[in-house]
N, C-alpha and C positions, 0 to 999 in steps of 0.2 A: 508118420502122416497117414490120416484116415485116406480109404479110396473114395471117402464122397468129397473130400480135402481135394484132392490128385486132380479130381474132376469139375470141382469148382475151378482151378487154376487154368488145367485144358479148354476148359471154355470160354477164358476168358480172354486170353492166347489166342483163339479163332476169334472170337467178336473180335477185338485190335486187330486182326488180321484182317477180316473181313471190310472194318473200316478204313484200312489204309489203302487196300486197292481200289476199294470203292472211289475214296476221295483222289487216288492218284490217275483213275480212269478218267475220271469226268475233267479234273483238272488238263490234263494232257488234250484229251480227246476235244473240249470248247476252245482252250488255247492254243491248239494246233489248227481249229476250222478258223479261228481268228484271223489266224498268221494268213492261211490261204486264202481268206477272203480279202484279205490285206493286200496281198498281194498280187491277189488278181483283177483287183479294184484300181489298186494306187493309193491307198488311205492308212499307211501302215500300222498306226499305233490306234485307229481306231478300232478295230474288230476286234484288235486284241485284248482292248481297254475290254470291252462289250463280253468277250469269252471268260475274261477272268472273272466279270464282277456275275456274269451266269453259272461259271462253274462254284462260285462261291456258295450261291444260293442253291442252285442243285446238291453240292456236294453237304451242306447243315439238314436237308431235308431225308439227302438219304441215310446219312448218319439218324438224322431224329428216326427213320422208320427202322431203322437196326435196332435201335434200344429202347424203344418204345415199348415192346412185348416184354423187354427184361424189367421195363420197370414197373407196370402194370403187376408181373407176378411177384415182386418183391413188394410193390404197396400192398397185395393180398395176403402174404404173408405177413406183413408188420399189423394189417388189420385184424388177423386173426390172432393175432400175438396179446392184442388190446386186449386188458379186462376193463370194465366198469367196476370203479369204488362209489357204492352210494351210501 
């Protein structure tokens, strides 16, 4: 295995990495302020309802902003890859 191989794979190990704490942060952290507003309301299953369907949308946009960069330089690469047959 090539070391630019090795390094493609190490990278891609931290991104998955990176998106699964991300996504298990935001999820925990809105579903847990749910819980507590829930409960310190008296409305149990609404805050929670409200945390989850926030951490859903938080949690796609910070994923989009994780791979967004990778996929920008992967379209430039496939751009420069193009030739024109005329």
């Amino acid at each position: 295995m090539k070391k630019e191989d090795k390094f493609e794979i190490a990278y891609a190990m931290s991104l998955i990495t990176r998106i699964g704490i991300t996504v298990s942060v935001i999820t925990v952290s809105s579903i847990g302020l749910g819980y507590w507003a829930d409960e310190r309301f008296g409305t149990l299953p609404v805050f929670v309802i409200i945390g989850a369907v926030l951490a859903f949308a938080f949690s796609m946009y910070a994923v989009y902003r994780l791979v967004l960069p990778i996929a920008k330089e992967k379209n430039e690469v496939i751009s420069a890859d193009k030739t024109l047959d005329l």
